[in-house]
DORO-906362 format. One record per atom (N, C-alpha, C, O): z, y, x. Coordinates in steps of 0.1 Angstrom, whole numbers, plus 5000, padded with zeros to 4 digits. Each point is the difference from the previous one (the first is absolute). Layout:
w = Z; v = Y; u = X
...
***
This chain:
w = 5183; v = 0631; u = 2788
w = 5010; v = 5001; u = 5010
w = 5004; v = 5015; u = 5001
w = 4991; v = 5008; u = 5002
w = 5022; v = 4995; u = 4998
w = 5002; v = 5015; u = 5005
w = 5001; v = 4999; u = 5013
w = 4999; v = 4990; u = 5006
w = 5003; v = 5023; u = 5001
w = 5004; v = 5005; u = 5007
w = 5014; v = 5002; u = 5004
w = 5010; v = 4998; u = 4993
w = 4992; v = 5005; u = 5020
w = 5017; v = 5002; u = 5003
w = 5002; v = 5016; u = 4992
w = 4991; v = 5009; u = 5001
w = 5020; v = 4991; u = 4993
w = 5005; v = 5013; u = 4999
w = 4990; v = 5005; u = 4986
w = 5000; v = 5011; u = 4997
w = 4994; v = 4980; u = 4998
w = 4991; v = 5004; u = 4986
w = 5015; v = 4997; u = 4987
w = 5009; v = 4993; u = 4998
w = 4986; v = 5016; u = 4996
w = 5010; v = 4995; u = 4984
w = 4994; v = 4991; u = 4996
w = 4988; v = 4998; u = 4997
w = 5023; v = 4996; u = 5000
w = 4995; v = 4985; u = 4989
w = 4993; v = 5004; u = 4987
w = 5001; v = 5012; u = 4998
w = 4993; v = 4983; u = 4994
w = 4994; v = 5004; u = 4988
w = 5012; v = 4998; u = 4990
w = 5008; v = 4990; u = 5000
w = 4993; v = 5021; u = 4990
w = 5007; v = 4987; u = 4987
w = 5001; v = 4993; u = 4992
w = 4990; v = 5001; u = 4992
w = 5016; v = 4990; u = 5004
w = 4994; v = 4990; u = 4996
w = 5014; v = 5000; u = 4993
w = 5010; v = 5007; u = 5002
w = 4986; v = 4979; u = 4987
w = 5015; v = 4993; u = 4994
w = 5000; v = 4986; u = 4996
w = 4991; v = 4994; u = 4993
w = 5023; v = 4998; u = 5016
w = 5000; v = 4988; u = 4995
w = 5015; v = 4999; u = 4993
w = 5008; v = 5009; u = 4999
w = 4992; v = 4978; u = 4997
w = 5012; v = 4993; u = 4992
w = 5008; v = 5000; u = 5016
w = 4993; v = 4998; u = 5010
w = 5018; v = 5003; u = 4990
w = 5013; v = 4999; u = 5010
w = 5004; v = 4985; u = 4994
w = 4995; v = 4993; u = 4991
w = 5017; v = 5004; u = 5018
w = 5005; v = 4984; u = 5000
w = 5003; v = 4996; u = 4981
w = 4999; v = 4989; u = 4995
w = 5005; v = 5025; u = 4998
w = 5004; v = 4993; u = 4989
w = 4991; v = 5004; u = 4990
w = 5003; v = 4998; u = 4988
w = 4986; v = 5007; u = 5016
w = 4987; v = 5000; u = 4991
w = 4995; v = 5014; u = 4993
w = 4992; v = 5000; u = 4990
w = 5018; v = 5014; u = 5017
w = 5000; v = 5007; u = 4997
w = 4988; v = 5010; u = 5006
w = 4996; v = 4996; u = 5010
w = 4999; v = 5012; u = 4988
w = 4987; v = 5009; u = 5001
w = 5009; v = 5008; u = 5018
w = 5011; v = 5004; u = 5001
w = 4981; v = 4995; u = 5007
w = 5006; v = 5009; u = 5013
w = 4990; v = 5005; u = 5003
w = 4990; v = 4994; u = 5004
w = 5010; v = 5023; u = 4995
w = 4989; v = 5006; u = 5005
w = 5004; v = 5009; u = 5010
w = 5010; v = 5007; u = 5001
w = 4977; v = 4990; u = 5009
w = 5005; v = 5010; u = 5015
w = 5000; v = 5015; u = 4999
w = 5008; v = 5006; u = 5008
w = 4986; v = 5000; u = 4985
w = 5000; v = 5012; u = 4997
w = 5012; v = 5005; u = 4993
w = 5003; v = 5012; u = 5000
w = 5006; v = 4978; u = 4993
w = 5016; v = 5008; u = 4998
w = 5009; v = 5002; u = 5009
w = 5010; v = 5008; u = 4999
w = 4986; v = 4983; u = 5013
w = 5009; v = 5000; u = 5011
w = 4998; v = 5012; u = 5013
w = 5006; v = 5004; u = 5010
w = 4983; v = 5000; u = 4984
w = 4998; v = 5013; u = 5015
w = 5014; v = 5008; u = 5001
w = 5008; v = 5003; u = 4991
w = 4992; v = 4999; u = 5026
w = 5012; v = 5003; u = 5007
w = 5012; v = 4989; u = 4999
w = 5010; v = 5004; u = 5005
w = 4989; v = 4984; u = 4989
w = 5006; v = 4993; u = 5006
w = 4995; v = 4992; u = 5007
w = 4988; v = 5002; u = 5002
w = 5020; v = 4984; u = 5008
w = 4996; v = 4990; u = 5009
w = 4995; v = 4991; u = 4995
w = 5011; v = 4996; u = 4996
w = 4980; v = 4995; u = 4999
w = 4998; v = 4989; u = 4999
w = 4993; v = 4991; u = 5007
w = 4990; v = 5003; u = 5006
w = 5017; v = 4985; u = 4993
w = 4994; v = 4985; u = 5006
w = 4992; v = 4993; u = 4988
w = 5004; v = 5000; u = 4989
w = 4985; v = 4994; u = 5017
w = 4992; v = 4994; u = 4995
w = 5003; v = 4987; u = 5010
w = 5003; v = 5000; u = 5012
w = 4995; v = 4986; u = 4977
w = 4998; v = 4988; u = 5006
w = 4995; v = 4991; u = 4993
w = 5004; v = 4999; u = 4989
w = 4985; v = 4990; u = 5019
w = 4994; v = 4994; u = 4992
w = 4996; v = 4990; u = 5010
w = 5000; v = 5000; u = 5013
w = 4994; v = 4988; u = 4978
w = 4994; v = 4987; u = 5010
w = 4989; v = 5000; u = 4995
w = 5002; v = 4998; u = 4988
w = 4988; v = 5002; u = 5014
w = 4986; v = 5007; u = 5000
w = 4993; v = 4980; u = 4998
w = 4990; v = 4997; u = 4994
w = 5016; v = 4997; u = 5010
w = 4994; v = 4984; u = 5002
w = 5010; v = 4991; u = 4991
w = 4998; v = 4988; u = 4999
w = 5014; v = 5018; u = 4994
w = 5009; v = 4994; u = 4990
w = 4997; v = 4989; u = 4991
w = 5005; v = 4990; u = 4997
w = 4981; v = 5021; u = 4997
w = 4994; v = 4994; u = 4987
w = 4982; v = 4990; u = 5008
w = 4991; v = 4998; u = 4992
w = 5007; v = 4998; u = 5018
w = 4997; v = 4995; u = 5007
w = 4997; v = 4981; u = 5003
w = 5011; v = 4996; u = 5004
w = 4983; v = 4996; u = 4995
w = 5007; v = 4991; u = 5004
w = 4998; v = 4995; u = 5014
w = 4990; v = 5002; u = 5006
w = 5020; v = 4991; u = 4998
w = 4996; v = 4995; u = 5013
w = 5011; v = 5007; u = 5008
w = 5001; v = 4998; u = 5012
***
């Protein structure tokens, strides 16, 4: 768990169309992250 106000680590996933997105190209920009954590879940 981080902390408030810690930097995220970086990391890289596939984006919606399966392409490589890594957080570290994006410093100094805004990004939103979103996700459903219970999606892949059943019930």
């Amino acid at each position: 768990m981080l902390e408030v106000g810690t930097a995220a680590p970086d990391f890289t996933v596939p984006d919606q169309d399966g392409n490589p997105f890594n957080l570290a190209a994006q410093r100094g920009k805004w990004v939103l992250m979103w996700w459903y954590p219970k999606a892949d879940t059943p019930g």
